[in-house]
N, C-alpha and C positions, 0 to 999 in steps of 0.2 A: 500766530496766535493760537491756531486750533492745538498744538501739542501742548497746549497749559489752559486750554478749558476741559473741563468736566462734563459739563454738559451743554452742547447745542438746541438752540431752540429756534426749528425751522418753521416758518407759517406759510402752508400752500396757501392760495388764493382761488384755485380750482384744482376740482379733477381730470381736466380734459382742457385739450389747446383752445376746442370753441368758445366755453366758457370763460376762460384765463384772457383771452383775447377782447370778450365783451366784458367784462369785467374792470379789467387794468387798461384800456382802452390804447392798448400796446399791438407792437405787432408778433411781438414775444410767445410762446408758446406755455412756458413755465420747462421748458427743457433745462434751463438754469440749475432750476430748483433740484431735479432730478440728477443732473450730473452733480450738483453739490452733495444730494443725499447717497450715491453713489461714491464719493469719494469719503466722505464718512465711514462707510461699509468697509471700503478699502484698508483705511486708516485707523480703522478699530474707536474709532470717536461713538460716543452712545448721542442720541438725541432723539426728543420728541417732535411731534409735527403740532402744528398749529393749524386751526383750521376753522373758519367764520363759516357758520350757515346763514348764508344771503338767502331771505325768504324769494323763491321763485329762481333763484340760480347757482347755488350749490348746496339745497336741501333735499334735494329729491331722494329717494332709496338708493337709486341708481350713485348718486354723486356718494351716498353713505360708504357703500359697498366697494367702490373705486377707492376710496378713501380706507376701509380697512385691508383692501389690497397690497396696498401702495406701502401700510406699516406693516404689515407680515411677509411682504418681502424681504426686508431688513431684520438680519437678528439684532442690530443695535440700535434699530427705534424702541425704544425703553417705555414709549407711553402715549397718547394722540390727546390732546386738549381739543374741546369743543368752542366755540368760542360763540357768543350771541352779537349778530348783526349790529352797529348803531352807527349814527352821523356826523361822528364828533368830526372828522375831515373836511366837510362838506364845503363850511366857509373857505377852506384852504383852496378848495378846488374855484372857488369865485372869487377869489383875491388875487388867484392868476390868471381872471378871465376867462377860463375854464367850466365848460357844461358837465355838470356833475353826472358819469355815468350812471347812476343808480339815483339821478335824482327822486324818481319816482317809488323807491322802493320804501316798504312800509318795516320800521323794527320792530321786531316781535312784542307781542304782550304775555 
């Protein structure tokens, strides 16, 4: 598929494994993510990242900075979308029984 798209549209979930970890409540790191935006690189594919600021878990300065890192490494990240926190998943995560990892988190105002 990827040599007949134009543009990829990647959404990190974090900056960092500890984050991606408590977040996505995986054992995953987000190395996925990164060997995928690596073979983009490779492959001449352009794409932007996507990126939610979770109030309290990847709004900090630090997660900001990580984050314009991670698209200046790439010359064909083409653009970074912010994206604002919300719940709409939530019931998903309780309909399969499921403790919502961020039950607690408040969306921005």
């Amino acid at each position: 598929v990827l040599p007949h798209t134009d543009l990829v549209l990647c959404c990190l979930k974090a900056t960092n494994a500890a984050a991606y970890k408590r977040i996505t409540q995986t054992h995953h790191s987000g190395a996925r993510s990164s060997g995928f935006l690596a073979y983009c690189q490779e492959h001449c594919q352009d794409f932007w990242l996507r990126y939610v600021l979770v109030p309290d878990h990847t709004d900090a300065p630090e997660d900001i900075h990580r984050l314009a890192d991670i698209a200046h490494s790439y010359s064909h990240c083409k653009g970074v979308e912010l994206l604002p926190y919300h719940r709409l998943g939530v019931e998903k995560w309780h309909s399969m029984g499921l403790r919502y990892p961020l039950e607690d988190t408040p969306t921005p105002t």
